[in-house]
N, C-alpha and C positions, 0 to 999 in steps of 0.2 A: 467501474467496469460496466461499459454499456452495451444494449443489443444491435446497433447499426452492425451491418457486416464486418464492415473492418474491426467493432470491439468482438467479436466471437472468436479472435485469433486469442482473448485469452482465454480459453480451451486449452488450446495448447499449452500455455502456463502453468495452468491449474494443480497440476501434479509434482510440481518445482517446489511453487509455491506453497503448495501445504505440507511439503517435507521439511522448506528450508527457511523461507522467511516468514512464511504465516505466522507461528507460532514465536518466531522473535520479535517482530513487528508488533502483535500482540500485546504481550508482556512489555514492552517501548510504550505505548498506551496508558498503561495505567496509573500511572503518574500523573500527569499532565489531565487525565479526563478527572479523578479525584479531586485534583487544585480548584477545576477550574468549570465543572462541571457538575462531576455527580454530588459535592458537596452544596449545591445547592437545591438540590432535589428531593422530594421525599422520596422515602424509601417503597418501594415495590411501585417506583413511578413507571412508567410507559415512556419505551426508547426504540427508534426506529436506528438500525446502525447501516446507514448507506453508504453502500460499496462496501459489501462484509465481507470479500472475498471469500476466502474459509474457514469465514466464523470462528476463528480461535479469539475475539474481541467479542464476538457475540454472546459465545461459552462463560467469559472470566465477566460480562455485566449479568449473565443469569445467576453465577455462583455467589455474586453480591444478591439479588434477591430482586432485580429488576425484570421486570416482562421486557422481552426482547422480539423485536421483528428485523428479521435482516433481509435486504433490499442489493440486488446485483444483477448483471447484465447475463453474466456469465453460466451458463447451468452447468457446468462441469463444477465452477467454484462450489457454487450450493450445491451441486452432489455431496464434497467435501465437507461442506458447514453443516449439510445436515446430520452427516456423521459424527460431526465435532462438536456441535452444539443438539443434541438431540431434543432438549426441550423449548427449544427455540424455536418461533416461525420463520420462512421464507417467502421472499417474492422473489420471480425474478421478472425483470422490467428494464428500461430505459429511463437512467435518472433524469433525465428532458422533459418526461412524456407522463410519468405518473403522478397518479390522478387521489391523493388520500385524501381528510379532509377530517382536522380537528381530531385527530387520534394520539397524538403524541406529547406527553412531557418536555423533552428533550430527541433532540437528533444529533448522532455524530457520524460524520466522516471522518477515518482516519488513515496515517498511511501514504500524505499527498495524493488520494485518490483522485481529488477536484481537479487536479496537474491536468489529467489525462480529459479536461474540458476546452476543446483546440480555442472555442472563440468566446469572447464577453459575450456574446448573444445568447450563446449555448447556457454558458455559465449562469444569465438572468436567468433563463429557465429552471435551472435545476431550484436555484433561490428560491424562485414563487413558488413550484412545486414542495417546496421546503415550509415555505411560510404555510401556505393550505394544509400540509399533514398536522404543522405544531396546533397543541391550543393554545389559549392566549392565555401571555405569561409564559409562553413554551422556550427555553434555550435550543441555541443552535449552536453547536462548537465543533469545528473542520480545522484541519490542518494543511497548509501550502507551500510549496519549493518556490521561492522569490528571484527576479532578476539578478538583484546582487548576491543571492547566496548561491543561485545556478553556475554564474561565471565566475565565482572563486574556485568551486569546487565537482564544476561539471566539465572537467579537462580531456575526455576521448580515455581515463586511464582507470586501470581495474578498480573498484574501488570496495567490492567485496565476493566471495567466492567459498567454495569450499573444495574439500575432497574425497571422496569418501571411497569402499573399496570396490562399488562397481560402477558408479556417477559420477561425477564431478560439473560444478560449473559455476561461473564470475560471470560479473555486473561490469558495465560499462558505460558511463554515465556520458553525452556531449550537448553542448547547449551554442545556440549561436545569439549574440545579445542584440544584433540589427533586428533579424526576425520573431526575436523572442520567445524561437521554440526551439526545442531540444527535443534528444532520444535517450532511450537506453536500451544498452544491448546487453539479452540475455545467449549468453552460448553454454550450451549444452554436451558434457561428454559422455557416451553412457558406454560399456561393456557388452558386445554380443550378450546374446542368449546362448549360444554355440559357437562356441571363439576355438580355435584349433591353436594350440600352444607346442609351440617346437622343443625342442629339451632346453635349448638356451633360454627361452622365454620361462622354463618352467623353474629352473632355476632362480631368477630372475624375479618372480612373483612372489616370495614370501618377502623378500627383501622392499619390493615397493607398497606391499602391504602395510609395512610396518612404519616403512617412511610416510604414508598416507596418514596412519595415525597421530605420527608425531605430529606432524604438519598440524593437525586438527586443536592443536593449540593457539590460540591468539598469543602466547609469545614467538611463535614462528609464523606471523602473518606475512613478515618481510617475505619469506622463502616461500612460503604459499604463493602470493602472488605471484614471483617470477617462473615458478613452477605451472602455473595456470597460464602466465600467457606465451610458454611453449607447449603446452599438453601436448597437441597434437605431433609434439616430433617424441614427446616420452611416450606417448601411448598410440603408435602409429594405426592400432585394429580401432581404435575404440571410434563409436559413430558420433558424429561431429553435427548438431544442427545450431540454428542462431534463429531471436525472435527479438524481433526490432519493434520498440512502442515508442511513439508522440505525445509530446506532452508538451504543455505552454506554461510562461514563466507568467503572470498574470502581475500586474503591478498590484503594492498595497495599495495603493490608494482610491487605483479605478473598482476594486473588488471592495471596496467601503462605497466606494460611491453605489455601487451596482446593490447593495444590501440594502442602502439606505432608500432605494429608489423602489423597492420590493414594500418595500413597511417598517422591516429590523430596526429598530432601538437600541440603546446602552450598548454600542459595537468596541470590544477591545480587542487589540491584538496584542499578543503576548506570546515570549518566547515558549520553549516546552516544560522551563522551570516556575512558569508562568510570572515572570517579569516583564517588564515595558521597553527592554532595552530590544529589539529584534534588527540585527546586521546582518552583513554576509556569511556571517558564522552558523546562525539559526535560523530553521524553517519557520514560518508565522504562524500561531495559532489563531482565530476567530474564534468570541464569544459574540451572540447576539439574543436579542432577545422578542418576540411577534408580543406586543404591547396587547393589554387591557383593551379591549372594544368600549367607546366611550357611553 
């Protein structure tokens, strides 16, 4: 998340985001940063976690015993992270533009944040800016939505959502493979503050209440969904907004070239179970590494 104008629309997010997927997203992380990362770090090493939204990744590297600075565009998010992560530092800055130098063990990005880097030029920068904060010997380990995994599975259809009793809202993932950029669309339902309920309607509410909860099962994700993309005729009061984000499918190979052209070493990419096989089934993980000064 960055501060150009256009990235301060996740502001708007921010509040979504740290109810719903922050904290699942999170917990998705620590798998893959263990394998393929923190395992080769000492302990209470020094970790910058770029693009920490709302720090629920920031939190769960401080309660392993890492010093933690987390690094985002967005101030609404670090409002959130600094709530979430209380003993953790923040910046907030433009991953382009900052400026650290030799402060860091390790760096991750998680989350597809890198996605949200429109162009390779962009993306070299944030690189160098990556290389200068590591020390040498510093890992760098990011996570990316790829060409072939966008257009298997970035189809214009819901692809996760929830319900709850006075919110509700789903993901909408589209990717075009000429352009190689895609979107996703968050839409938003939320409940007045002061909602006027007819006797029908009043009726009516303990009963959706309870189907709300069900629904909040992953064995009724089917019904969830198709329940989510008519909300608006089930819940005709409820306020309706959408928040449309850009992202680019960046190819593996030219994002290896573009690492290798920074300084990075030992570059692997590996799925999130940290294997070699990465398809259209799995996002790409990067490991690299800013070498020994000779």
């Amino acid at each position: 998340m960055l501060t150009e104008d256009r990235y301060t629309e996740y502001d708007t997010w921010a509040w979504l985001y740290n109810q719903t997927m922050g904290p699942e997203y999170g917990k998705n992380q620590e798998k893959p940063l263990e394998i393929m990362l923190l395992s080769r770090l000492e302990k209470e090493a020094k970790l910058l976690d770029l693009c920490c939204g709302t720090g629920h990744l920031t939190q769960q590297l401080l309660e392993k015993g890492y010093q933690v600075t987390g690094f985002d565009g967005s101030e609404k998010m670090l409002n959130y992270a600094k709530g979430n992560a209380p003993k953790g530092k923040f910046m907030l800055g433009d991953a382009r533009e900052f400026l650290l130098e030799n402060e860091f063990d390790g760096v991750v990005s998680s989350s597809a944040s890198l996605n949200h880097i429109l162009s390779l030029e962009d993306l070299k920068k944030v690189f160098e800016n990556v290389y200068r904060a590591l020390n040498n010997n510093g890992l760098f380990l990011f996570d990316i939505n790829h060409p072939e995994q966008m257009e298997k599975w970035w189809k214009g259809k819901i692809v996760e959502g929830e319900i709850e009793s006075r919110y509700a809202w789903m993901l909408v993932p589209s990717y075009d493979l000429k352009q190689k950029t895609g979107d996703f669309t968050i839409t938003l339902f939320k409940e007045p503050d002061s909602l006027y309920f007819s006797v029908a309607s009043l009726i009516k509410r303990p009963f959706k209440k309870l189907l709300y909860k069900i629904l909040s099962s992953n064995r009724f994700i089917g019904l969830r969904v198709k329940l989510l993309a008519n909300f608006s005729d089930w819940e005709k009061d409820w306020q309706r907004s959408q928040m449309v984000y850009k992202v680019r499918g960046h190819q593996l190979e030219e994002i290896k070239n573009t690492l290798m052209s920074v300084g990075f070493v030992d570059i692997e990419i590996k799925t999130i179970d940290g294997n070699d096989n990465v398809d259209g089934n799995h996002s790409a993980y990067f490991l690299c590494r800013k070498p020994m000064k000779e």
